[in-house]
Backbone as CSV, one residue per row, in Angstrom:
resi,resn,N_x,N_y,N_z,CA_x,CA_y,CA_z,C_x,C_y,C_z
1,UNK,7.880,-52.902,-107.685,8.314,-51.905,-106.728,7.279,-51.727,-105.612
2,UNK,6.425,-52.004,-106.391,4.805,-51.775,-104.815,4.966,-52.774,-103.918
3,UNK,5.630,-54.105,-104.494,5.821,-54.776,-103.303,6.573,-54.451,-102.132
4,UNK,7.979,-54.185,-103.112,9.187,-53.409,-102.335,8.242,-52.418,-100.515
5,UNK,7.316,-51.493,-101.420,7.165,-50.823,-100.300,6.208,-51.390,-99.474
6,UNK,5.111,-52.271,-99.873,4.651,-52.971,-99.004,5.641,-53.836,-97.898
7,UNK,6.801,-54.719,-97.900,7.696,-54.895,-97.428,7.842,-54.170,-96.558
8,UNK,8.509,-53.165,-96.902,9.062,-52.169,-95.912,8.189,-52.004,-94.790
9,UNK,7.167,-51.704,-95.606,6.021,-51.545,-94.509,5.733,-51.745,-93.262
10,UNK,5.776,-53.104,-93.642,5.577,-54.155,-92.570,6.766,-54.468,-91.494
11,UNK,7.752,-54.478,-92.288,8.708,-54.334,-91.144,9.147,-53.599,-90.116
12,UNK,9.198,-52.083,-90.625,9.327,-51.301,-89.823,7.976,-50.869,-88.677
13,UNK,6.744,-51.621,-88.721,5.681,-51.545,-87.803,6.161,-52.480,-86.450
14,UNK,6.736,-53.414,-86.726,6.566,-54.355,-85.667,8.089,-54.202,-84.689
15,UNK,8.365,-54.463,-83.469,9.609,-54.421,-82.643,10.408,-55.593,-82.810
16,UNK,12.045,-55.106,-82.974,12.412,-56.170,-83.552,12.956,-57.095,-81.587
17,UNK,13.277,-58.474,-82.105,13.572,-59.195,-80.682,14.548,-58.188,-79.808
18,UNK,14.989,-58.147,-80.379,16.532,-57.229,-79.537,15.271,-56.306,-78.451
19,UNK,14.945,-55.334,-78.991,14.084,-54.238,-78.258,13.038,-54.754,-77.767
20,UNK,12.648,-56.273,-77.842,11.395,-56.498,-76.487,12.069,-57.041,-75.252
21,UNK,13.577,-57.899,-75.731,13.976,-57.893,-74.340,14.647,-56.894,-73.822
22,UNK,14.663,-55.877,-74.270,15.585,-54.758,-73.820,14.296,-54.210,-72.797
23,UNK,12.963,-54.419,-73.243,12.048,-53.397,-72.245,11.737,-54.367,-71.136
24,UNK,11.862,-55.776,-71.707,11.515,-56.550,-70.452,12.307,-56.628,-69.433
25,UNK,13.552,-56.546,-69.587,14.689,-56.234,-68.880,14.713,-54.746,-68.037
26,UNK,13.988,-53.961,-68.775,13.612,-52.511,-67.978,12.560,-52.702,-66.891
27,UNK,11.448,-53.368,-67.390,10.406,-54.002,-66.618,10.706,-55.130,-65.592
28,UNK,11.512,-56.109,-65.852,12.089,-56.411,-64.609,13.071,-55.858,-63.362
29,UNK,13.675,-54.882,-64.470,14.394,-54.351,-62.827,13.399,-53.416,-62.310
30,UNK,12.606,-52.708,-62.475,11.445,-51.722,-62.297,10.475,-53.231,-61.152
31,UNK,10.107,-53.744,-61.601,9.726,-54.644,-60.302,10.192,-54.706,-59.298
32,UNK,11.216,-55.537,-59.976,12.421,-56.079,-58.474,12.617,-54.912,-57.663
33,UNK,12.693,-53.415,-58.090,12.702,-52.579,-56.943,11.791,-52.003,-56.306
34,UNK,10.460,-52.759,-57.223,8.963,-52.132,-56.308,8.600,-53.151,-55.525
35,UNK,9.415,-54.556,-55.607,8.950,-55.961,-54.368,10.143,-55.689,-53.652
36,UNK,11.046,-55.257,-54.068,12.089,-54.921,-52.590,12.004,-53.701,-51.556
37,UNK,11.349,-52.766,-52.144,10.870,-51.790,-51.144,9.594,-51.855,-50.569
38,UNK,8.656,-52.830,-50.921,7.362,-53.071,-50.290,7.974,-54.314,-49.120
39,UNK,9.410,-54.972,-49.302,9.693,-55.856,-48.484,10.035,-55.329,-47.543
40,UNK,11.003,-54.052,-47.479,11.463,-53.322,-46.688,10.415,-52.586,-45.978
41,UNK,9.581,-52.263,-46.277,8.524,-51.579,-45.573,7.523,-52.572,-44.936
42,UNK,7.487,-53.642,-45.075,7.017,-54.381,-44.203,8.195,-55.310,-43.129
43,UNK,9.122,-55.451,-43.153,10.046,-55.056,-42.574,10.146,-54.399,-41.311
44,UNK,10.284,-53.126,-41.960,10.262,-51.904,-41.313,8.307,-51.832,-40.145
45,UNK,8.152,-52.103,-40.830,6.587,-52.017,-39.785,6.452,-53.195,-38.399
46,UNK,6.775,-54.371,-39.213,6.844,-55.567,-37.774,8.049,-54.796,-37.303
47,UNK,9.437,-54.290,-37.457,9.923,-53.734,-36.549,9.397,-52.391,-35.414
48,UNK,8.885,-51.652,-36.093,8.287,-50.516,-35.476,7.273,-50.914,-34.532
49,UNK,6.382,-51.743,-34.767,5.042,-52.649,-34.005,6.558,-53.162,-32.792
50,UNK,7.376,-53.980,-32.723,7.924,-54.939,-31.712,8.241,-53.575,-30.983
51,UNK,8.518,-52.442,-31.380,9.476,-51.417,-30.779,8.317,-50.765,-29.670
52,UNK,7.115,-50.173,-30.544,6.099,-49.929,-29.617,5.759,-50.893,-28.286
53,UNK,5.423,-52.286,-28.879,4.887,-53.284,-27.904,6.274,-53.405,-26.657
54,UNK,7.511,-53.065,-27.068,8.338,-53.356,-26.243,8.538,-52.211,-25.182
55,UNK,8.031,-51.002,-25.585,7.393,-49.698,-24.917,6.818,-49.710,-23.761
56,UNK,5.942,-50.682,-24.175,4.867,-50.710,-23.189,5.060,-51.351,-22.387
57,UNK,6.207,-52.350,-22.523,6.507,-53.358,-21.225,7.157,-52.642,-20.442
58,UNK,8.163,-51.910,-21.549,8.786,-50.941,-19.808,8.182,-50.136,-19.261
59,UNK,6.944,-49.593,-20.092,6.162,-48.201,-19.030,5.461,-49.217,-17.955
60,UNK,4.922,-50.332,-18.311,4.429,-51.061,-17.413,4.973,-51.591,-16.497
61,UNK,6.594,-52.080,-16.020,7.470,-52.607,-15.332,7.268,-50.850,-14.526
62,UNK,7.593,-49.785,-15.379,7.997,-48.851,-14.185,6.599,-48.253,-13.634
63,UNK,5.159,-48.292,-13.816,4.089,-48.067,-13.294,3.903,-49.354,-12.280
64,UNK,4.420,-49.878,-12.738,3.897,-51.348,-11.287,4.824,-51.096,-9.751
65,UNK,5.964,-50.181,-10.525,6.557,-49.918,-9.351,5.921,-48.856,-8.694
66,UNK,5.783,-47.690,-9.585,5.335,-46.550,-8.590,3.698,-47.052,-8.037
67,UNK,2.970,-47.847,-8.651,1.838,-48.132,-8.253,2.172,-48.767,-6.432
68,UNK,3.206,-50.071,-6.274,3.323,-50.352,-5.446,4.180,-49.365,-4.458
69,UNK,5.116,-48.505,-4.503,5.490,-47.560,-3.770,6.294,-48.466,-2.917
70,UNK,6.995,-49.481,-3.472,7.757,-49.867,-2.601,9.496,-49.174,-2.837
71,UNK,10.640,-49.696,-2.056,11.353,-48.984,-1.766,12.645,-49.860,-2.731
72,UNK,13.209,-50.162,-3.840,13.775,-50.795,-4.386,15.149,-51.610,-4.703
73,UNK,15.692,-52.333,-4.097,17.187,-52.277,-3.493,17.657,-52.832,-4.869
74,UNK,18.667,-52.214,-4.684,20.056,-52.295,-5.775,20.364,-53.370,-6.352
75,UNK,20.699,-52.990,-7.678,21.105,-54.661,-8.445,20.290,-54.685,-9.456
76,UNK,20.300,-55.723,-10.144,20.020,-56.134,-11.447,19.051,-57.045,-11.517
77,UNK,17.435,-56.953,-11.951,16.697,-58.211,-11.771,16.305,-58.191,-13.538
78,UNK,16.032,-59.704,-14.010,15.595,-59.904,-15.349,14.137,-61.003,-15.492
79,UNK,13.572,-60.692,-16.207,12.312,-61.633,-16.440,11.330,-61.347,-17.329
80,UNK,10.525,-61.830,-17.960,9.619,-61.509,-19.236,8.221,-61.576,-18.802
81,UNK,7.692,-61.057,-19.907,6.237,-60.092,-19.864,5.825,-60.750,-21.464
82,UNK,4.697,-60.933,-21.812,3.742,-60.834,-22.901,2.848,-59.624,-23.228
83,UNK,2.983,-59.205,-24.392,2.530,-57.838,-24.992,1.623,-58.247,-26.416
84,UNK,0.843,-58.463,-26.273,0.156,-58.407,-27.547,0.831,-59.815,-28.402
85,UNK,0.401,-61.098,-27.212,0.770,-62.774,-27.850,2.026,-62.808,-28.243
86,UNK,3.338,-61.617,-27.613,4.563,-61.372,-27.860,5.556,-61.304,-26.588
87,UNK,6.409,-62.344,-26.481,7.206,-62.640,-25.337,8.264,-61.792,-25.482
88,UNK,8.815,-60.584,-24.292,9.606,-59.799,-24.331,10.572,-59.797,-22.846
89,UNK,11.315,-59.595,-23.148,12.522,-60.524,-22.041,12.702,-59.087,-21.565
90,UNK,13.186,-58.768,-20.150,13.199,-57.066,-19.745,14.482,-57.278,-19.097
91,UNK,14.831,-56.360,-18.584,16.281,-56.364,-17.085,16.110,-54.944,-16.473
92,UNK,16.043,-54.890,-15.272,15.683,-53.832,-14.593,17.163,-53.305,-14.112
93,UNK,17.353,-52.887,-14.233,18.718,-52.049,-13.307,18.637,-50.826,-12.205
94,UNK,18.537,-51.210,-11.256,18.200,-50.209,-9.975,19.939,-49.890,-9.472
95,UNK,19.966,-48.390,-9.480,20.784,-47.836,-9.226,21.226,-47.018,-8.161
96,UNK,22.059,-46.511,-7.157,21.679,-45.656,-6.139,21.784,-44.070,-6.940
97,UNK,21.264,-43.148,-6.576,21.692,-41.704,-7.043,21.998,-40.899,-5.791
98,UNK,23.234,-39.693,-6.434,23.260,-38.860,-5.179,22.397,-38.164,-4.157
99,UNK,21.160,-38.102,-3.966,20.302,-37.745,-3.678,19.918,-39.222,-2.407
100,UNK,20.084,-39.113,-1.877,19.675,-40.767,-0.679,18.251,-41.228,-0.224
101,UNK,17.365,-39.982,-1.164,15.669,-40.059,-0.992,15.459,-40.757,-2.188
102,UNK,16.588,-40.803,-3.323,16.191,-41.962,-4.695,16.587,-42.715,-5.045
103,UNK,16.406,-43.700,-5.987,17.188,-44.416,-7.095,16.791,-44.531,-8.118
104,UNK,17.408,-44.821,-8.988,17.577,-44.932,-10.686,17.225,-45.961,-10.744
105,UNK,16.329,-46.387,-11.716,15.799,-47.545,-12.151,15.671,-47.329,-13.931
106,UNK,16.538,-48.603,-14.091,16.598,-48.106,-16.011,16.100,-49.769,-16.508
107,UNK,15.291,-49.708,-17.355,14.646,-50.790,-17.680,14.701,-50.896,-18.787
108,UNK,15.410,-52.356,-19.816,15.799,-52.581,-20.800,15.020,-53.448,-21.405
109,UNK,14.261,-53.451,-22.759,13.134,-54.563,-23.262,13.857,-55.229,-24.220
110,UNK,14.427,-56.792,-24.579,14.627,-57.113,-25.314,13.882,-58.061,-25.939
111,UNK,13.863,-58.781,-27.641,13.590,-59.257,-28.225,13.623,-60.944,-27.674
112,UNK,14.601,-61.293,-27.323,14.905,-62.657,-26.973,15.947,-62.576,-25.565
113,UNK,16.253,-63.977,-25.316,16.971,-63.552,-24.018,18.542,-63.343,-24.050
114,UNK,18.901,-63.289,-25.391,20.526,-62.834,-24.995,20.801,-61.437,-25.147
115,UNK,20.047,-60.783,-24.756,19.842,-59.478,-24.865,20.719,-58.388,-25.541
116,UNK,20.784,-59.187,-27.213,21.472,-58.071,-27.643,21.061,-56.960,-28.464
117,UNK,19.672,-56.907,-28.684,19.470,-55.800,-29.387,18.057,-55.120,-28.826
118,UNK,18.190,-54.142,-28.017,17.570,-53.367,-27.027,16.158,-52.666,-27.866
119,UNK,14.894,-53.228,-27.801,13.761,-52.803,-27.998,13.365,-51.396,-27.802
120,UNK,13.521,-51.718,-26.442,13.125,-49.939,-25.470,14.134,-50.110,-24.176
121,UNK,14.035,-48.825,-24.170,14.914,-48.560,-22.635,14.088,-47.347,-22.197
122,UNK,13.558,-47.335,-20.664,13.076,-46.536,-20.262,14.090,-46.600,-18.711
123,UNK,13.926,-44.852,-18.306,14.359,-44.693,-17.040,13.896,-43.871,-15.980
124,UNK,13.450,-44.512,-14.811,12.949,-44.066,-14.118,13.296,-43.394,-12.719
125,UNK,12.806,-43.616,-11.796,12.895,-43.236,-10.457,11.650,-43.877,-9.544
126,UNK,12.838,-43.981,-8.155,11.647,-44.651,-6.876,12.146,-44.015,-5.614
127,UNK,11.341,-43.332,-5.353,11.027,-42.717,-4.223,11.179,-43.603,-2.630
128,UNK,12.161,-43.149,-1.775,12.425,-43.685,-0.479,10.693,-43.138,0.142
129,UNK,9.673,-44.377,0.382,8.792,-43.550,1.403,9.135,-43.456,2.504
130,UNK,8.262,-42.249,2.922,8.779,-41.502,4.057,8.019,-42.202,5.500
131,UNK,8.749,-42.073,6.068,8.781,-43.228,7.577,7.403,-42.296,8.308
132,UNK,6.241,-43.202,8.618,5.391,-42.683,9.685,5.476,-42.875,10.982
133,UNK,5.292,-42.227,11.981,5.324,-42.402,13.195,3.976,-42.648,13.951
């Protein structure tokens, strides 16, 4: 009978197969959703970085204008800029407004050149200078 309970013993100490893949199976999905949200968040960061850098191209397209103070005629011009070893394709859209001393200038930053998914959009204004005599 002492064996009997030695037996027992022993068996009931150790995990039987069933219940180690049951935890490994817990432990793998418990990964897979801590490498899919560290994917997403890096992800998410090179997007946020392109969004900033694409920022800056339009504050810079619309400071080059007011820097030059020139007078801006109507229509649609497109062309790219480098931001931090990053090629960003822009389109300017100059607009007239009711006011005949301004125009609207709205400046679109995209990723590549078929411009379908809009980085930054900034909008500005350009001042008619005033005529010296």
């Amino acid at each position: 009978m002492q064996h009997a309970d030695k037996l027992s013993q022993s068996l009931s100490r150790g995990f039987t197969l069933v219940e180690v893949l049951v935890a490994l199976a817990i432990v793998s999905v418990a990964l897979l959703a801590a490498l899919r949200t560290a994917g997403l968040g890096t992800t998410q960061s090179i997007e946020h970085r392109s969004r900033l850098l694409a920022g800056w191209v339009a504050e810079d397209r619309l400071a080059e204008h007011r820097a030059l103070a020139a007078w801006l005629p109507s229509g649609i011009t497109r062309g790219t800029q480098s931001q931090a070893g990053l090629t960003f394709y822009w389109r300017e859209e100059v607009i007239a407004s009711p006011n005949p001393a301004f125009r609207q200038l709205d400046i679109f930053v995209f990723a590549g050149p078929e411009e379908d998914q809009i980085l930054a959009r900034f909008t500005g204004f350009s001042v008619n200078p005033p005529v010296s005599n």
